[in-house]
PyMOL commands that place a pseudoatom at each C-alpha (Angstrom):
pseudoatom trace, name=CA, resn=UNK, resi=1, chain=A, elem=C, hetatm=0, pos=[19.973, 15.809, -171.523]
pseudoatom trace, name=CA, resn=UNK, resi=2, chain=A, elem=C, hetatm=0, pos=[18.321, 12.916, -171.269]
pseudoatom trace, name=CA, resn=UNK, resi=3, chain=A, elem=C, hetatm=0, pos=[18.273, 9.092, -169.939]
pseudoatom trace, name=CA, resn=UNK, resi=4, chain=A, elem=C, hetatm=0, pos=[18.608, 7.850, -173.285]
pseudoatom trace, name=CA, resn=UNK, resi=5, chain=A, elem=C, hetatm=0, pos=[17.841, 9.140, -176.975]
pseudoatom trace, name=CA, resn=UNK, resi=6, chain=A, elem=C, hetatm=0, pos=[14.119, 9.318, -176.474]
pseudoatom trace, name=CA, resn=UNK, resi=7, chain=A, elem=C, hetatm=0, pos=[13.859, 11.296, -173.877]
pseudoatom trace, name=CA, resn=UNK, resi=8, chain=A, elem=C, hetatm=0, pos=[16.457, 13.670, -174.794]
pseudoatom trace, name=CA, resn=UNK, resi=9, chain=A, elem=C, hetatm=0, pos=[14.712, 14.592, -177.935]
pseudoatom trace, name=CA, resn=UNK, resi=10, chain=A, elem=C, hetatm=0, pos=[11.184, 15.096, -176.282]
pseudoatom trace, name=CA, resn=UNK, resi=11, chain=A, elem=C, hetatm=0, pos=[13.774, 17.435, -174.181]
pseudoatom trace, name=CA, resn=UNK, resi=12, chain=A, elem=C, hetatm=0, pos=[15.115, 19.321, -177.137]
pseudoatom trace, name=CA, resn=UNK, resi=13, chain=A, elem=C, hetatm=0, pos=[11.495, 19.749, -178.791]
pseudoatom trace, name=CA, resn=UNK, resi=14, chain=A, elem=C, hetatm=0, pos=[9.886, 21.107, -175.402]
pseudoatom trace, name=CA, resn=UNK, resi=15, chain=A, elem=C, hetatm=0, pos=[13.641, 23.305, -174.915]
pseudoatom trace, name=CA, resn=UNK, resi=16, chain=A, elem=C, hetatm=0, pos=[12.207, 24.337, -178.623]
pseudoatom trace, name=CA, resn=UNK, resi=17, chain=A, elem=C, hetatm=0, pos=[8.662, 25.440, -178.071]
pseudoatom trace, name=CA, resn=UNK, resi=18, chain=A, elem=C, hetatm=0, pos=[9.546, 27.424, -174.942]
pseudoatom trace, name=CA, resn=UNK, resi=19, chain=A, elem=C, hetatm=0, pos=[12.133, 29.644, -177.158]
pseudoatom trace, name=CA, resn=UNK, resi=20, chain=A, elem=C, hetatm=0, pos=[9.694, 30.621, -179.920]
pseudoatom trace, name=CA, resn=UNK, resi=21, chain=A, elem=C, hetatm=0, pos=[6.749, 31.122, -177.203]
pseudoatom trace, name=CA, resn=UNK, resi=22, chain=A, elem=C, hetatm=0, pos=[9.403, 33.604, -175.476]
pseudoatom trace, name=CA, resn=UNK, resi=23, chain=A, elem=C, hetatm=0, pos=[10.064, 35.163, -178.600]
pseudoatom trace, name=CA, resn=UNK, resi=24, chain=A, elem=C, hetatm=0, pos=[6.454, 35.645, -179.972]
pseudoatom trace, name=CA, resn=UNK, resi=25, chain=A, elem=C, hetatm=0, pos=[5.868, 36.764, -176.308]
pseudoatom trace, name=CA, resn=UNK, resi=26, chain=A, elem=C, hetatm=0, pos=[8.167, 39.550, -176.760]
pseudoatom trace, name=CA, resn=UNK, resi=27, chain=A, elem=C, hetatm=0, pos=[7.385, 40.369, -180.030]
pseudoatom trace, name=CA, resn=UNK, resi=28, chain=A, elem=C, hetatm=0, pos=[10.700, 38.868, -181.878]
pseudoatom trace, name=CA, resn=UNK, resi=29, chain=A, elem=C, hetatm=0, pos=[11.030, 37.361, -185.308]
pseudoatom trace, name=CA, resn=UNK, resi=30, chain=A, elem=C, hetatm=0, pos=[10.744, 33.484, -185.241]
pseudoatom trace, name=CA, resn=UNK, resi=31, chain=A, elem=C, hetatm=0, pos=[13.040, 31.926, -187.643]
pseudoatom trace, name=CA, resn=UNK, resi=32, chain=A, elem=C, hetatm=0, pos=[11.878, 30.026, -190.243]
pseudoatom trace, name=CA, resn=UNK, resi=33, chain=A, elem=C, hetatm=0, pos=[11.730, 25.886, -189.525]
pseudoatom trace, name=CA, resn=UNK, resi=34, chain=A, elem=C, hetatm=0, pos=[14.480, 24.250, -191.839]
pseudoatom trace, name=CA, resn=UNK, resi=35, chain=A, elem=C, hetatm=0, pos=[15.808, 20.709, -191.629]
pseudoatom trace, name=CA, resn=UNK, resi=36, chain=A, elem=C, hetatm=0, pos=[19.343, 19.838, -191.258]
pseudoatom trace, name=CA, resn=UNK, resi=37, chain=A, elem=C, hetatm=0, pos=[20.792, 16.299, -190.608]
pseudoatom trace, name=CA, resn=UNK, resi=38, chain=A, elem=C, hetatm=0, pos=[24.476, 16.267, -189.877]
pseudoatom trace, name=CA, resn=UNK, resi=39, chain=A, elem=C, hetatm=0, pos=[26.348, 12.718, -188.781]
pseudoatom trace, name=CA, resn=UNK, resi=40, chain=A, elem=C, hetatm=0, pos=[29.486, 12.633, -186.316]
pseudoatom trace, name=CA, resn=UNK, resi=41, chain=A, elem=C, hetatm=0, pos=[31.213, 9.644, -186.314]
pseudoatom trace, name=CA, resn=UNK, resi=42, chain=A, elem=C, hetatm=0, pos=[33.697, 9.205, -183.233]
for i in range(1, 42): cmd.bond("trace and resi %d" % i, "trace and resi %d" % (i + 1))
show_as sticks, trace
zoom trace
């Protein structure tokens, strides 16, 4: 989480990094990058 939208995306792309270095570290498959946008309106 984050203090506002800004920083909680720098959070999820750093969250990001750290899961594919742990997988290349122990030899795993890294899925491929893909895209998806998905809106929630509440």
């Amino acid at each position: 989480m984050g203090a506002n939208s800004e920083e909680a995306i720098k959070n999820i792309r750093e969250a990001i990094k750290e899961y594919i270095a742990a997988l290349e570290e122990n030899g795993l498959p890294v899925p491929e990058e893909r895209f998806e946008v998905l809106t929630v309106a509440v």
